[in-house]
Structure formats: structure tokens, C-alpha cells
N, C-alpha and C positions, 0 to 999 in steps of 0.2 A: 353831212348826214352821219350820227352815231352808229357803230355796228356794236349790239347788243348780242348776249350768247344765254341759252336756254339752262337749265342746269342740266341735260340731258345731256347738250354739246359742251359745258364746260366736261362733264364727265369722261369725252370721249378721249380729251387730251391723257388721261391717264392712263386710259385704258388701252390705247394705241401706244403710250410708249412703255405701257408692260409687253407690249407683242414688237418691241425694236423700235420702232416708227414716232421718231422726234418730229413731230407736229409744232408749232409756235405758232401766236394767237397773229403775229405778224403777218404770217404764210396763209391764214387762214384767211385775213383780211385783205390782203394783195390777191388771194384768190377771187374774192368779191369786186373790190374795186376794178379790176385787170385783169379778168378772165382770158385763159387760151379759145375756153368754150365757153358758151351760155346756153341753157336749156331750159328747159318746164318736169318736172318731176309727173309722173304717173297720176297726183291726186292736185295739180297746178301749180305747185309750189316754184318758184323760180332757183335753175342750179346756175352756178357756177364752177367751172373748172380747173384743173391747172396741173402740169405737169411734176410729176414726184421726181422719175426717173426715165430713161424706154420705155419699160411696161407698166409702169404704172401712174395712176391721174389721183389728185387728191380731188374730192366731189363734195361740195359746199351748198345744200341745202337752206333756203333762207327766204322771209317775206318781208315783205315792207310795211309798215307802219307805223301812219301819222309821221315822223322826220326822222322816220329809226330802221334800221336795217335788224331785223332777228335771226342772230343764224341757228335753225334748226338742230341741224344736226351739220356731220361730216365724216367723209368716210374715204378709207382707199379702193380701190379699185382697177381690176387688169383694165390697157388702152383698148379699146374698141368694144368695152360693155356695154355703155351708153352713148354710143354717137348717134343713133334713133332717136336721141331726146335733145338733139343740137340742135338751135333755130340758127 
């Protein structure tokens, strides 16, 4: 299965590392394939998770379609924001 990026989430890689936060499109993907956590987003969308550091989760946004993975979006986020959205 391909993992495909939006231009919204190709966007995010820059914009995270003007605010410090070296993201790789690797780290993004090993988030997908190998989640710490799996969840469902607020409007269904399937997350993915993974550990940044202690406090904080890198959050992987993404739907499937037809034999392709699209990741949405991604985002950092403090640990224990979304564990309400862990299946």
C-alpha cells in the first residue's frame, strides 16, 4: 500500500520545522504503518500515533483509498490529549 501526502500535509513538514520540530516523511510513515496508538478522528477519519518524546505524540491523520493510504494532515501534540480517540 502507497502512503500518499495532501499538499496541506506536505505543507505541515515546513511549517513544523520553522517552530523547531524536525518531522521526516519516514517518521510520518512508520507512524502509519506501526502505530503506538490507533484512533478515529472527531469527523471519522482513522489516526495514527507515535511517540515524539515524554510529552509529547506526533498525530497522523489519514484515509484509505482504493490501495492508497492519504495522510491528511499531522500534527504534535501534548501526551494524554487524545487518548479518548484510542481504539
Amino acid at each position: 500500500m502507497k502512503i500518499l501526502f495532501t499538499k496541506h500535509a506536505e505543507s505541515k513538514f515546513k511549517v513544523l520545522g520553522e517552530l523547531g520540530w524536525k518531522i521526516s516523511k519516514s517518521k510520518v510513515k512508520n507512524t502509519i504503518r506501526k502505530p503506538k496508538w490507533h484512533g478515529v478522528s472527531k469527523f471519522g477519519q482513522e489516526t495514527a500515533m507515535s511517540l515524539i518524546n515524554k510529552r509529547h505524540i506526533l498525530r497522523v491523520i489519514f484515509n484509505r483509498e482504493n490501495d492508497n493510504i492519504v495522510t491528511v494532515t499531522f500534527h504534535l501534540a501534548r501526551r494524554g490529549k487524545y487518548e479518548s480517540t484510542i481504539q
